[in-house]
N, CA and C atoms as an extended XYZ file, in Angstrom:
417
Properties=species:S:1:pos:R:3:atomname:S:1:resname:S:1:resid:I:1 pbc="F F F"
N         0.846       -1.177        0.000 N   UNK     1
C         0.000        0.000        0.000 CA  UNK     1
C         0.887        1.233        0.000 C   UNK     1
N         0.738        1.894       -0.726 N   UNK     2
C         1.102        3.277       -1.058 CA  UNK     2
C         0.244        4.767       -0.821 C   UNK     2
N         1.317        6.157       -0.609 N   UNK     3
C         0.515        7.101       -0.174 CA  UNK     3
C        -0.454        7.308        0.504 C   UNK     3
N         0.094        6.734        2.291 N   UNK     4
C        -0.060        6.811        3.637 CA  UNK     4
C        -0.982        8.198        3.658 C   UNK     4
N        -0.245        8.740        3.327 N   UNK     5
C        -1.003       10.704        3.543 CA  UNK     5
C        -2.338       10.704        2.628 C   UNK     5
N        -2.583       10.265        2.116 N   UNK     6
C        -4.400       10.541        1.983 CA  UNK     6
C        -5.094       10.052        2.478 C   UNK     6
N        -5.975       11.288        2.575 N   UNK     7
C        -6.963       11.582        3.788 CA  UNK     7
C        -7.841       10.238        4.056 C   UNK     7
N        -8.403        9.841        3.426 N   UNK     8
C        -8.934        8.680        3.276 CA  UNK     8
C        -8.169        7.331        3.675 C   UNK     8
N        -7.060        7.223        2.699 N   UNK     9
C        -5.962        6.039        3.792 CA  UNK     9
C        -5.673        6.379        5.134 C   UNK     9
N        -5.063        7.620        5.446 N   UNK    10
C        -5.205        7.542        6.639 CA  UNK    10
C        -5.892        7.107        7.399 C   UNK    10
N        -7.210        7.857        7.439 N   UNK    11
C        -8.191        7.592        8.323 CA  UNK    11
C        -9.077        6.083        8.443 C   UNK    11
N        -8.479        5.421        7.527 N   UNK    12
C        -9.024        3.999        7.427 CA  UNK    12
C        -8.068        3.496        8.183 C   UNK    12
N        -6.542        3.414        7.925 N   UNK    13
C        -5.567        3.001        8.617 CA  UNK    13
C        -5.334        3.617       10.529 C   UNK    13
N        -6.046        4.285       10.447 N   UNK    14
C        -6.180        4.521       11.889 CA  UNK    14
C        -7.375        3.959       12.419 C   UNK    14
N        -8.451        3.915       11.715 N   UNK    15
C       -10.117        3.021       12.002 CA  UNK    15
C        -8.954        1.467       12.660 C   UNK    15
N        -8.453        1.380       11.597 N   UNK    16
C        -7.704       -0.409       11.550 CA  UNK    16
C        -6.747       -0.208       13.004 C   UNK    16
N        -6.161        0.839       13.361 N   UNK    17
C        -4.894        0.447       14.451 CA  UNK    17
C        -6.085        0.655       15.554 C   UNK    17
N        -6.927        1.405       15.931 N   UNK    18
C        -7.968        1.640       16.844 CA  UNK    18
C        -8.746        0.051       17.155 C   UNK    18
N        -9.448       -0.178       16.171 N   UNK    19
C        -9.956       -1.267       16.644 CA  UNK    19
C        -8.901       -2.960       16.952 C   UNK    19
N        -7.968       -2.831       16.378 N   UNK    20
C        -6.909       -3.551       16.370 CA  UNK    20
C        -6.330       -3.625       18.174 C   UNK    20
N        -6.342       -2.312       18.863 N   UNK    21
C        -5.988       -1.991       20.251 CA  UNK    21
C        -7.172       -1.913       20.620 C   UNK    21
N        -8.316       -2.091       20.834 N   UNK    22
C        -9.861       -1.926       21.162 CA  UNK    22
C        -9.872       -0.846       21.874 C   UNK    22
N        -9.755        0.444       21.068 N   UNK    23
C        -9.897        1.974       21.714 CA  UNK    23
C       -10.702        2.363       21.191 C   UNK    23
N       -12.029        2.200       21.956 N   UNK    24
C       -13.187        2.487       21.511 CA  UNK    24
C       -13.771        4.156       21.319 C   UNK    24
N       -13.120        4.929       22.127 N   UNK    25
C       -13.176        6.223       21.535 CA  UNK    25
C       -12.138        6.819       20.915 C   UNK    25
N       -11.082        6.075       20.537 N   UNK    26
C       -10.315        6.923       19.419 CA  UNK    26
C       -11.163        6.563       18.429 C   UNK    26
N       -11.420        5.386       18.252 N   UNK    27
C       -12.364        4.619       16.994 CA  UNK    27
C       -13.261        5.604       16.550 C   UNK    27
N       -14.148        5.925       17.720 N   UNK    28
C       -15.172        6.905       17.531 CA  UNK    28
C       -15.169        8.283       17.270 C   UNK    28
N       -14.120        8.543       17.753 N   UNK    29
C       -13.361        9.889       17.217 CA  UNK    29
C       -13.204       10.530       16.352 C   UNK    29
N       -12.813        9.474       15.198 N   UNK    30
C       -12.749        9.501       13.885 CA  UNK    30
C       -14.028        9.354       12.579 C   UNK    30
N       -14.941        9.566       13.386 N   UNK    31
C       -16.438        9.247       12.457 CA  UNK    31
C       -16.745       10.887       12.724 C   UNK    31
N       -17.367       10.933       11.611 N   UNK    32
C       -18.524       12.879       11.307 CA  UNK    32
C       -19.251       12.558       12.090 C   UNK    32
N       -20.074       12.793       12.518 N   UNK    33
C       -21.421       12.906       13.263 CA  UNK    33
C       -22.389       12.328       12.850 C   UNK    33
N       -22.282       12.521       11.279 N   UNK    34
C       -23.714       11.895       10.341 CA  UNK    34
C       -23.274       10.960        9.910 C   UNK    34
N       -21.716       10.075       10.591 N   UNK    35
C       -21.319        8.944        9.586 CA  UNK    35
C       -22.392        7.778        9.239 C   UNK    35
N       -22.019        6.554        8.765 N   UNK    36
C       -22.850        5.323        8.559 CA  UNK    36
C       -21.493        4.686        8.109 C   UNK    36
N       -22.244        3.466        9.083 N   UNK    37
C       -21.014        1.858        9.357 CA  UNK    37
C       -21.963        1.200        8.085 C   UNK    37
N       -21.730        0.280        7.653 N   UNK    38
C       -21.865       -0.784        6.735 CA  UNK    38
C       -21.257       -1.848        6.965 C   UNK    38
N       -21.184       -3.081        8.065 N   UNK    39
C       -20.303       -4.054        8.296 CA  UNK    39
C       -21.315       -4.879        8.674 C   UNK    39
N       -21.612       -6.281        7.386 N   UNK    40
C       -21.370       -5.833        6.094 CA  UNK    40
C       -22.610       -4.733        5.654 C   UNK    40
N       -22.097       -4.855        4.362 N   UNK    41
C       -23.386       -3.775        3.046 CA  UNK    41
C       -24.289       -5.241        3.478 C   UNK    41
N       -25.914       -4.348        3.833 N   UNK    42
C       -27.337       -5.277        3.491 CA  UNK    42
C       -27.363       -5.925        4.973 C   UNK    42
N       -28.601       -7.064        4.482 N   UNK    43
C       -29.034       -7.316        5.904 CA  UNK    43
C       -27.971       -8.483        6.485 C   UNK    43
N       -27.941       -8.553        8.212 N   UNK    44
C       -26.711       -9.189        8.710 CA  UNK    44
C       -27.203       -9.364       10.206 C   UNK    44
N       -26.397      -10.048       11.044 N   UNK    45
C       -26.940      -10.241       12.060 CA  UNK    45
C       -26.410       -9.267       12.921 C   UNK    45
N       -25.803       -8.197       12.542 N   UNK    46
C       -25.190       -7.165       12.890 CA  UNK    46
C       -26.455       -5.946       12.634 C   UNK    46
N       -27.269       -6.079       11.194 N   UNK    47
C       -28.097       -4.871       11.327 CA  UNK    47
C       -29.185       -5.472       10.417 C   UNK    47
N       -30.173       -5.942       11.482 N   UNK    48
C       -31.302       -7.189       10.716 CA  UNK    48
C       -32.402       -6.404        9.327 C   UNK    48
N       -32.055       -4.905        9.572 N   UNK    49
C       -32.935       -4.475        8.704 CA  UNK    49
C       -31.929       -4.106        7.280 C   UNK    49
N       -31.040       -4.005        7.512 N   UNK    50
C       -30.021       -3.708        6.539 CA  UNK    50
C       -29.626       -2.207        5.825 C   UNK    50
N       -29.682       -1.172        6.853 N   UNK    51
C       -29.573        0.695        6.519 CA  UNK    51
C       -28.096        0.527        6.619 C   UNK    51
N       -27.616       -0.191        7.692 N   UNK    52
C       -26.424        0.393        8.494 CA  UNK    52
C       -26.319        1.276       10.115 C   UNK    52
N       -25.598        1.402       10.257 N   UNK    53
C       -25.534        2.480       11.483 CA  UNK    53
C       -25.146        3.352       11.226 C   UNK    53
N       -25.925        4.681       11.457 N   UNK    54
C       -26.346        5.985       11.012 CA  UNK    54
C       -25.633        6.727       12.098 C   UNK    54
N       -25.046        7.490       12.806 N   UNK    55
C       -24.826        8.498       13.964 CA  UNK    55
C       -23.657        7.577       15.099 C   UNK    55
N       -22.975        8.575       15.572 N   UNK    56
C       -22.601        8.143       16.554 CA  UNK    56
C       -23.129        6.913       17.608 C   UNK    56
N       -24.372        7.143       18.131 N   UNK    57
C       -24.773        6.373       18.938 CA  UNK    57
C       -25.059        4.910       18.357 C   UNK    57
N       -25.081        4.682       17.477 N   UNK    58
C       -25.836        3.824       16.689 CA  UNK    58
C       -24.131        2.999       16.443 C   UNK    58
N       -23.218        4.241       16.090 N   UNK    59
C       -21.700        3.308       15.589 CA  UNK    59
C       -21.211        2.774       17.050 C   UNK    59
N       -21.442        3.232       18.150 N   UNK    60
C       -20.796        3.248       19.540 CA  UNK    60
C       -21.303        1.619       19.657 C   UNK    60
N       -23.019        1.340       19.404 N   UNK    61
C       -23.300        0.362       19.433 CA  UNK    61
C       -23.041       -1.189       18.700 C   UNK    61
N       -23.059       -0.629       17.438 N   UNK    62
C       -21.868       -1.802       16.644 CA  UNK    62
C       -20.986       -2.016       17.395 C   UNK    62
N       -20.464       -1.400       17.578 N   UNK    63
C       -18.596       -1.331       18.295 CA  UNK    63
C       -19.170       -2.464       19.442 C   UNK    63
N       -19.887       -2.465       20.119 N   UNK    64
C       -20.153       -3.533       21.300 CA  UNK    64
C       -20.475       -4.451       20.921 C   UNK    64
N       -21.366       -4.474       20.237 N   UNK    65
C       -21.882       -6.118       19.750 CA  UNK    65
C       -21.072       -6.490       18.530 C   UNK    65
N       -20.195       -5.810       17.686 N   UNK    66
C       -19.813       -6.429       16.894 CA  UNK    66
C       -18.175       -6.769       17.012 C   UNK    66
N       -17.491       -5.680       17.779 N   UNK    67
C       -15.713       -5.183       17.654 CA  UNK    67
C       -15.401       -5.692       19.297 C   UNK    67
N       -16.642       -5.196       20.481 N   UNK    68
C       -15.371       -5.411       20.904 CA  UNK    68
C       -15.538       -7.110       22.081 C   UNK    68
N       -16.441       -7.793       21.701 N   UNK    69
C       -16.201       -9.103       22.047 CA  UNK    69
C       -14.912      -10.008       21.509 C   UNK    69
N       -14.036       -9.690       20.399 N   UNK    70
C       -13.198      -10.061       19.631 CA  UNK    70
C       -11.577       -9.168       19.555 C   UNK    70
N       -10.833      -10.117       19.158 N   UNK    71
C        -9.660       -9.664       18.657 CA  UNK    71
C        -9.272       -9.261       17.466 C   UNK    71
N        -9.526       -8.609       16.688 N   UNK    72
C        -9.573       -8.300       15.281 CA  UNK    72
C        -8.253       -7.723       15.093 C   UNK    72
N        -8.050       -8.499       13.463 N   UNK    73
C        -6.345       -8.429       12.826 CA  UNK    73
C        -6.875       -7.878       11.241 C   UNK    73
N        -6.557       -6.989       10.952 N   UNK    74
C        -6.489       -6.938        9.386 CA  UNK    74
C        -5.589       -7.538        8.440 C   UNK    74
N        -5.267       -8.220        7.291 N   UNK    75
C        -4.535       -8.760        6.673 CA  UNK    75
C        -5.141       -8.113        5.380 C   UNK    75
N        -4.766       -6.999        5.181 N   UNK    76
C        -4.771       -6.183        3.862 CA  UNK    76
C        -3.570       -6.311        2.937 C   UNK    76
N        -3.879       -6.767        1.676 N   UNK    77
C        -3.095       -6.457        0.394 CA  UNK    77
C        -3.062       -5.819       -0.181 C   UNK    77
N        -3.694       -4.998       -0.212 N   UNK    78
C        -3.549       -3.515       -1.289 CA  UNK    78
C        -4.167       -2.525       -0.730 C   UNK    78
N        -4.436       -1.264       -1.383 N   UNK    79
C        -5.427       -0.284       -0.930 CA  UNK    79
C        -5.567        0.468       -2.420 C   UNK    79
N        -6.415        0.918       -2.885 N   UNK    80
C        -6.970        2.269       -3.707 CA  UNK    80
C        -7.621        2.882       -3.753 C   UNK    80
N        -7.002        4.139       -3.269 N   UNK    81
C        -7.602        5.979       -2.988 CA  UNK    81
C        -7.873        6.624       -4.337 C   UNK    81
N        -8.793        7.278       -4.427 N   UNK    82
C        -9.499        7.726       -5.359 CA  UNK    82
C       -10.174        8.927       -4.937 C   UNK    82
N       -10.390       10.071       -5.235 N   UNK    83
C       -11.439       11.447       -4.491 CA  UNK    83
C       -10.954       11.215       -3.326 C   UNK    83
N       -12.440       11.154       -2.318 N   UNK    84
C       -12.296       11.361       -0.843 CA  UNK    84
C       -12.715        9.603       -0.326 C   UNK    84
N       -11.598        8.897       -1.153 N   UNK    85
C       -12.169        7.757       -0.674 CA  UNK    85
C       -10.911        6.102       -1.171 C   UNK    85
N       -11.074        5.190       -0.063 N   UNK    86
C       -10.128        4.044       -0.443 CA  UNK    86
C       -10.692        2.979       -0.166 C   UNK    86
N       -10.134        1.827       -0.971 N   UNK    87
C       -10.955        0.756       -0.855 CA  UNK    87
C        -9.603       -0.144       -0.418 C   UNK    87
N        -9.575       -1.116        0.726 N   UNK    88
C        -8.690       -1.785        0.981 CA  UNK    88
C        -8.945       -2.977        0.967 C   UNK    88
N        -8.183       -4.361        0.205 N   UNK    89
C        -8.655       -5.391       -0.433 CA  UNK    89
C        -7.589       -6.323        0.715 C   UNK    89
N        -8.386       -7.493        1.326 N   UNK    90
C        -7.596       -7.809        2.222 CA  UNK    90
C        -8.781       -9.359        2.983 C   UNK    90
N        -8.449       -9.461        4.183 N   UNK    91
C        -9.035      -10.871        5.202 CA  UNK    91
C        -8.382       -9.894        6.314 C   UNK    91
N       -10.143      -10.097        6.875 N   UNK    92
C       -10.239       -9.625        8.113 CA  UNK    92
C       -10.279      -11.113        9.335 C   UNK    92
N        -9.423      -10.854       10.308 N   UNK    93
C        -9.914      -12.011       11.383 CA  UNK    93
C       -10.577      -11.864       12.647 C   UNK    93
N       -11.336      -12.489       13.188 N   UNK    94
C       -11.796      -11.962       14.124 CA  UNK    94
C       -11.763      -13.392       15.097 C   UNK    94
N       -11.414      -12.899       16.447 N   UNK    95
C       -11.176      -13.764       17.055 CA  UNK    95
C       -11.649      -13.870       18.885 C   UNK    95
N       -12.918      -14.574       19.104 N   UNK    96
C       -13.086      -14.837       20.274 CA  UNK    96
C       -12.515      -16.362       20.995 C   UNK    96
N       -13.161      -16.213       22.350 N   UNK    97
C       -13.072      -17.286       23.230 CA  UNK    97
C       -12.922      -18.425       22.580 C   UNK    97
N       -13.965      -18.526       21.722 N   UNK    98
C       -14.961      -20.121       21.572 CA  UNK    98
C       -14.531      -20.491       19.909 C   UNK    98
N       -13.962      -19.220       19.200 N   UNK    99
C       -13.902      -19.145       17.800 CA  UNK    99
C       -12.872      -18.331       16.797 C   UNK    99
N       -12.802      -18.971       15.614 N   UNK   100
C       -11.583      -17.551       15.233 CA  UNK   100
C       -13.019      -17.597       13.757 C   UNK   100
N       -12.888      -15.947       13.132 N   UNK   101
C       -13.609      -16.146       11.757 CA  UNK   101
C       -12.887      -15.334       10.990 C   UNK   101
N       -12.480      -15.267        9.513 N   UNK   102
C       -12.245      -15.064        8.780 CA  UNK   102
C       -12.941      -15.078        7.559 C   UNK   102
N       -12.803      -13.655        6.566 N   UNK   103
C       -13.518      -13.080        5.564 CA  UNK   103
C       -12.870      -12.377        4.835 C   UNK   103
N       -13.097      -12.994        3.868 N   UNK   104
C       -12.584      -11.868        3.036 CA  UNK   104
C       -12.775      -10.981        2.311 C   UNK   104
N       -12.878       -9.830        1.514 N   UNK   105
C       -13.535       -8.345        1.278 CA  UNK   105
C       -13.014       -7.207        0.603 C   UNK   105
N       -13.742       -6.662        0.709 N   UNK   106
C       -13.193       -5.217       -0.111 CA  UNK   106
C       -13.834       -4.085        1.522 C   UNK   106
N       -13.262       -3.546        1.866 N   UNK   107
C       -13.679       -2.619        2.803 CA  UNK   107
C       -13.204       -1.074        2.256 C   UNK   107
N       -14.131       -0.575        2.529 N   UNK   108
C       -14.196        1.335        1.814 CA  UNK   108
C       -14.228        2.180        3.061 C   UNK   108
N       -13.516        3.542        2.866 N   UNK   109
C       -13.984        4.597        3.705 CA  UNK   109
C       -13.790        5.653        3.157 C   UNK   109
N       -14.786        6.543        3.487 N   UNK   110
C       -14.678        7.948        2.711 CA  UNK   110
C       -14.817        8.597        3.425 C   UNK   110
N       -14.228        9.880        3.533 N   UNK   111
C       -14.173       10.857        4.398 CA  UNK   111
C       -14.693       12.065        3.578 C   UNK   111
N       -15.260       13.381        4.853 N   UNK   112
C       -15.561       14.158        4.424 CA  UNK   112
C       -14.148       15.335        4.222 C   UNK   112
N       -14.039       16.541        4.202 N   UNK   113
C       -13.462       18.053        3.583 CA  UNK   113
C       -12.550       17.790        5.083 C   UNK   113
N       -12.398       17.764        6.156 N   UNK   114
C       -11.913       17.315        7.604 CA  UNK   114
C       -11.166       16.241        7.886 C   UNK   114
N       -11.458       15.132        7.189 N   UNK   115
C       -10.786       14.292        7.334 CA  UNK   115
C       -11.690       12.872        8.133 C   UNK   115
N       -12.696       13.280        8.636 N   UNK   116
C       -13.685       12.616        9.443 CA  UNK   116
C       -14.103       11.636        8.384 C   UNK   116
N       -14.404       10.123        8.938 N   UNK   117
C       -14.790        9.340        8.352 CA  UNK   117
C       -16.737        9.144        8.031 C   UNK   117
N       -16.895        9.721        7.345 N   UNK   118
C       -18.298        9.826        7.054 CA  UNK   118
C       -19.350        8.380        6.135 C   UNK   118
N       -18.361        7.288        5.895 N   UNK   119
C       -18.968        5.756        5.122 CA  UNK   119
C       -17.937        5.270        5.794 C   UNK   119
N       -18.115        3.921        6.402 N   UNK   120
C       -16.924        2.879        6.235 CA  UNK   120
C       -17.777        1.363        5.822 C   UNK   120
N       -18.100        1.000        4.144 N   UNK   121
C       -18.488        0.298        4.019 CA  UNK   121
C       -18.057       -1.711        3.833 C   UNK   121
N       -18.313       -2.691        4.077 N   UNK   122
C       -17.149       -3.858        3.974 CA  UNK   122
C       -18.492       -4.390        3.223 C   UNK   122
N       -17.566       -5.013        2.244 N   UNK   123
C       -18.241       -5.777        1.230 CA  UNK   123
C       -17.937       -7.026        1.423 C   UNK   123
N       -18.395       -8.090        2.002 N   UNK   124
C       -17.709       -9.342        2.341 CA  UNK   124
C       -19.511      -10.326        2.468 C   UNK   124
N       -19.166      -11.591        2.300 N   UNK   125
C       -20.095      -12.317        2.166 CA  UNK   125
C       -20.389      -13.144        3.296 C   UNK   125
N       -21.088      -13.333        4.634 N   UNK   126
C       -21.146      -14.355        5.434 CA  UNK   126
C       -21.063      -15.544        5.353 C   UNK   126
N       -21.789      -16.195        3.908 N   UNK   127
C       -21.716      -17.270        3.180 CA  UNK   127
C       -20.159      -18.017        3.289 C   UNK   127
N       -19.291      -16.470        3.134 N   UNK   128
C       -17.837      -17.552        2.377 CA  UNK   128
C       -17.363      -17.040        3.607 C   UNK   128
N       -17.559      -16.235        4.790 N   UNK   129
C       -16.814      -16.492        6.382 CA  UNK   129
C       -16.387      -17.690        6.329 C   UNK   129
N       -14.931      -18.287        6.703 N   UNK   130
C       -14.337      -19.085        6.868 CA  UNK   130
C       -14.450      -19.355        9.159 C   UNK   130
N       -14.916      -20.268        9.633 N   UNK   131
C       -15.075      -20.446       11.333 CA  UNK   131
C       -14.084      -21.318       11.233 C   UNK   131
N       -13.548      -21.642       12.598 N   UNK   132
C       -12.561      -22.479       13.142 CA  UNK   132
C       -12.989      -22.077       14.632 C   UNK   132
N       -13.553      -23.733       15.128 N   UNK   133
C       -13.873      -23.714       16.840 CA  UNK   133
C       -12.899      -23.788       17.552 C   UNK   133
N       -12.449      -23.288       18.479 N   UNK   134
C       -11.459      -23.397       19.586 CA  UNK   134
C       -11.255      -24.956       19.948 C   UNK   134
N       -11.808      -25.852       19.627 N   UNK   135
C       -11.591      -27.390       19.939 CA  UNK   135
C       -10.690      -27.656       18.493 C   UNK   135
N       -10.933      -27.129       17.844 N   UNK   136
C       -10.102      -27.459       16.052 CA  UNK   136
C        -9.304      -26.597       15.892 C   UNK   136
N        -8.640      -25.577       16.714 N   UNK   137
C        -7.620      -24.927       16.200 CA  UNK   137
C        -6.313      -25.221       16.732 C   UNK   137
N        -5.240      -25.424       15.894 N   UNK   138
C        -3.920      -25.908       16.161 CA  UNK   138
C        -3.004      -24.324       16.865 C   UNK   138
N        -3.487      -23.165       16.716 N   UNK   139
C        -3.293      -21.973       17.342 CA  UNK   139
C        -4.044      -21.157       18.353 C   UNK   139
């Protein structure tokens, strides 16, 4: 990944070191006011009606039920910034007690004129989530 300094990489690459250290208000820090989460795009057991999470309060709440029961690792291969916006192509892991899951995706964020993250959308399929139970893992 190339050209760290746009606004958009940045601020995705800091979304990623935030939740990576589970700092739930730097995380939050970094969203506009009017942002919207998308994890994933459509309906999920994360957001049964399928809008997304709209506002702060609404992202604070993802963050609990979705980020911070887990250990989450990004394994990104590329990134491409474009306008006010990057798409980073990669396998996300996520890892509790009982389970590790893995997905793989295209994840977006766009920021507004500030730098504030105003979309952070992940395009990834539940279908092809890869699970591994804590009784089957050699790690």
């Amino acid at each position: 990944m190339s050209d760290a300094e746009h606004p958009a990489r940045r601020a995705g690459l800091a979304s990623q070191a935030a939740v990576r250290a589970h700092r739930k208000a730097d995380w939050l820090a970094l969203f506009a006011p009017d942002a919207r989460v998308e994890d994933p795009i459509g309906i999920s057991p994360y957001d049964p009606i399928g809008d997304g999470h709209f506002g702060h309060t609404a992202i604070a709440a993802f963050w609990d039920m979705a980020i911070a029961p887990s250990a989450i690792d990004f394994r990104l291969t590329d990134s491409y910034a474009c306008g006010d916006e990057v798409a980073f192509i990669g396998t996300i892991r996520s890892a509790r007690a009982d389970r590790a899951t893995e997905v793989d995706g295209v994840f977006t964020y766009r920021v507004n004129s500030g730098g504030k993250i105003i979309a952070l959308r992940a395009f990834w399929e539940l279908k092809q989530a890869r699970t591994t139970f804590a009784a089957n893992r050699d790690s």
